[in-house]
C-alpha positions as CSV (number, residue, x, y, z in Angstrom):
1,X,138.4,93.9,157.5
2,X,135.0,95.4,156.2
3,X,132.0,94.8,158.4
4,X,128.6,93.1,156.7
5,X,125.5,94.5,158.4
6,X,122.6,93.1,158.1
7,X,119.3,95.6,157.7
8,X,115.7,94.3,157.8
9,X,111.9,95.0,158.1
10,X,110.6,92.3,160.0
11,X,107.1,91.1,161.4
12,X,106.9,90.0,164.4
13,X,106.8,86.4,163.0
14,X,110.4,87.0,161.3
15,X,108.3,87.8,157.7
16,X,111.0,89.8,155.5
17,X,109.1,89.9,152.3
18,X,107.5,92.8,150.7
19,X,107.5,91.4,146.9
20,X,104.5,90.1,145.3
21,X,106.8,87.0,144.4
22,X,105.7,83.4,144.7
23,X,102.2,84.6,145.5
24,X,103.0,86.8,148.5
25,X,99.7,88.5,149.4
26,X,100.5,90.9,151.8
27,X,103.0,93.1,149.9
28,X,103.4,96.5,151.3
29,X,102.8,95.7,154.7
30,X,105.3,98.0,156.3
31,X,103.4,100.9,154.9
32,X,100.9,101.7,156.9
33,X,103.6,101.8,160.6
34,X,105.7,104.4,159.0
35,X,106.0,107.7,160.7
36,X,108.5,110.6,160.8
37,X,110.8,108.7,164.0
38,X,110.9,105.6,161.6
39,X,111.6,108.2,158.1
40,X,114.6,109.5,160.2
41,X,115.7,106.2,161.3
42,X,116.0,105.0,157.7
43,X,117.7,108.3,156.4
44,X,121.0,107.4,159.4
45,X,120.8,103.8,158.0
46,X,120.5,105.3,154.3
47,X,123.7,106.8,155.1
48,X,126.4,105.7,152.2
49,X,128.1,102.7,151.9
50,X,128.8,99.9,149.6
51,X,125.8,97.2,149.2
52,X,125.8,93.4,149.1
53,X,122.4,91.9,147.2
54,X,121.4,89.1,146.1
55,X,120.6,89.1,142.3
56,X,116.6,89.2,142.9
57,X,116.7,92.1,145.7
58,X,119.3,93.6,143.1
59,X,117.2,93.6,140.2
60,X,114.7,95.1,142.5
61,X,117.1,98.0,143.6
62,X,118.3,98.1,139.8
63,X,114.9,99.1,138.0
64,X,113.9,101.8,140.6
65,X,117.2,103.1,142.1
66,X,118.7,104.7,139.6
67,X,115.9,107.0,139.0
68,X,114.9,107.9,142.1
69,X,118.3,108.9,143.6
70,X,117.6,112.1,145.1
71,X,115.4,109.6,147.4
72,X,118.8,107.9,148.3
73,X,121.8,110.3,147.9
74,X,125.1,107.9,146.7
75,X,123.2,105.1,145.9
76,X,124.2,105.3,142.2
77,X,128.2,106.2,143.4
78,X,128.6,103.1,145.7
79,X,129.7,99.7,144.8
80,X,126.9,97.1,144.3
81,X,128.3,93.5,145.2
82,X,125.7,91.1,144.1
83,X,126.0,86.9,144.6
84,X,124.5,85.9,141.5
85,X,124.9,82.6,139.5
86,X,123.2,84.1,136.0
87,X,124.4,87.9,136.3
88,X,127.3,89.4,135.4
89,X,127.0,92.9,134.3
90,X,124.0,95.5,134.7
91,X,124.5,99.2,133.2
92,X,123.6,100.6,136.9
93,X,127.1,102.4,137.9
94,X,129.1,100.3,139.7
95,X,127.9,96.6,140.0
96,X,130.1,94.1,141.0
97,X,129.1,90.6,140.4
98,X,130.2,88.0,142.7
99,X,129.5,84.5,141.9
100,X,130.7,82.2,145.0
101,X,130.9,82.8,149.0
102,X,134.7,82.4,148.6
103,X,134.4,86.2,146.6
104,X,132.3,87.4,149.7
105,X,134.7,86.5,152.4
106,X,137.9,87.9,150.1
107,X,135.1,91.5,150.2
108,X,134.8,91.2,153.9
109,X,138.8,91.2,154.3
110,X,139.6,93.7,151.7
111,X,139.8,97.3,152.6
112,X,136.9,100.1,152.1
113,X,133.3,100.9,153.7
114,X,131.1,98.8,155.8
115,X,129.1,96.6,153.5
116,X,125.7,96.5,153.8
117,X,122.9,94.1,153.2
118,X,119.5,94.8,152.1
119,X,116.4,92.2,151.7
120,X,118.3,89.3,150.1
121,X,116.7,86.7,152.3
122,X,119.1,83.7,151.0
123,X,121.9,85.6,150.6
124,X,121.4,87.1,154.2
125,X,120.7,83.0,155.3
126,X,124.1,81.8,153.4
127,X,126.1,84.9,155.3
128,X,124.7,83.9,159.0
129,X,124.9,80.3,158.2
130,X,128.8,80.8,157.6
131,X,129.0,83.8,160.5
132,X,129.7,86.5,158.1
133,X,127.5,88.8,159.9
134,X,128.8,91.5,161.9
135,X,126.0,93.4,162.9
136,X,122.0,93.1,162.5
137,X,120.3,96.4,162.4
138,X,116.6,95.2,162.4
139,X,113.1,97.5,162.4
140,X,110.3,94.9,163.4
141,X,106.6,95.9,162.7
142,X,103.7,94.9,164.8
143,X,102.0,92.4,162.9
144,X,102.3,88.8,161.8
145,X,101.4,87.6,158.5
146,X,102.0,83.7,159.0
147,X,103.7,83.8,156.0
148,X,106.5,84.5,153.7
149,X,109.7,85.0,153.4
150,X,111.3,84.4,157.0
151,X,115.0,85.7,158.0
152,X,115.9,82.8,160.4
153,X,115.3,79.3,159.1
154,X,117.1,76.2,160.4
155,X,120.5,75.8,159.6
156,X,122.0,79.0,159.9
157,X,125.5,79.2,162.6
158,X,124.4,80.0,166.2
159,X,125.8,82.8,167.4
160,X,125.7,85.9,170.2
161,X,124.7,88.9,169.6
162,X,124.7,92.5,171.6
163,X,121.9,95.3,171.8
164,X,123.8,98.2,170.5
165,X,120.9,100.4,170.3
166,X,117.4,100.5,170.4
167,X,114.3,102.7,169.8
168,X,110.3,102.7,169.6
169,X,108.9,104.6,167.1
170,X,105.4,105.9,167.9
171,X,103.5,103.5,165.6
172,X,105.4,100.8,167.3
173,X,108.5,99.8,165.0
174,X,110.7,98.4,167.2
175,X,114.2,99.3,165.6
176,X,116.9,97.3,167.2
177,X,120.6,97.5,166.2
178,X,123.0,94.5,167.4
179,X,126.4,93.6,167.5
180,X,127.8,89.9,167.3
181,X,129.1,89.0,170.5
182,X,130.8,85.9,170.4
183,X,129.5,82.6,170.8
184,X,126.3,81.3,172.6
185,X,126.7,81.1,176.2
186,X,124.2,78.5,177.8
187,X,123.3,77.9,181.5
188,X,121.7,75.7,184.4
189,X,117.7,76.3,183.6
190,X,116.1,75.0,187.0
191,X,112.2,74.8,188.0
């Protein structure tokens, strides 16, 4: 069985986005946090493996990628799984198109590479709503925008989770990797 981790910028408020879609004012707001601790951090989780997207996070990856390889080494060599409902073929090497959850959970039990996800805020929400998520590798920024595109919305499985590993970078990325755990334990809260 292949593991699906998750990896995500994140504001403080839970804010994934960084398109200009929908009206989304505030693209680019990772930018200015970025600093040679969270550079090295993203070359590890850079590291290949095949990729899950979603078809808009895809189209995204698909018109710079490509191009810009030596920014990314294997990204054009891996396999590019991507849930899509109006896709089905793209010239960028290796895309797979998937068109129902049923696909992704026959991916997660086949053999190869960990499978990693990228953006793809619904596709991420349909995966933890159905506990496909093995791992969350998150980087959260210092700032809250109020709004936008938000990881965790209602409706998605409860579920445990583990600090694997965790770091501060000096401009105050908090990059913390977890491991699911289980379910969620409760307890006696008393005053």
């Amino acid at each position: 069985m292949r593991k699906i981790i998750v990896l995500e910028f994140l504001t403080l408020d839970g804010v994934m986005q960084q398109d200009r879609s929908e009206g989304f004012k505030y693209s680019g707001w990772a930018e200015p946090y970025r600093d040679e601790v969270s550079r090295q951090v993203m070359q590890k989780q850079m590291q290949p493996a095949d990729i899950l997207l979603g078809r808009k996070t895809f189209e995204s990856f698909e018109n710079y990628w490509p191009q810009h390889a030596d920014n990314w080494p294997g990204i054009n060599d891996v396999a590019k799984y991507v849930l899509s409902n109006t896709r089905e073929k793209s010239d960028w090497n290796n895309s797979v198109f998937l068109k129902t959850l049923t696909n992704i959970k026959k991916l997660k039990n086949s053999t190869g590479s960990d499978i990693k996800v990228w953006g793809s805020s619904q596709l991420v929400q349909l995966l933890l709503k159905h506990d496909l998520v093995d791992e969350l590798w998150l980087k959260i920024f210092p700032v809250i925008l109020g709004t936008g595109k938000k990881l965790f919305v209602d409706g998605i499985n409860p579920a445990a989770f583990t600090l694997t590993e965790s770091i501060t970078t000096p401009n105050g990325i908090i990059v913390a990797n977890y491991k699911r755990a289980g379910e969620v334990m409760t307890g006696n809260v008393e005053a």
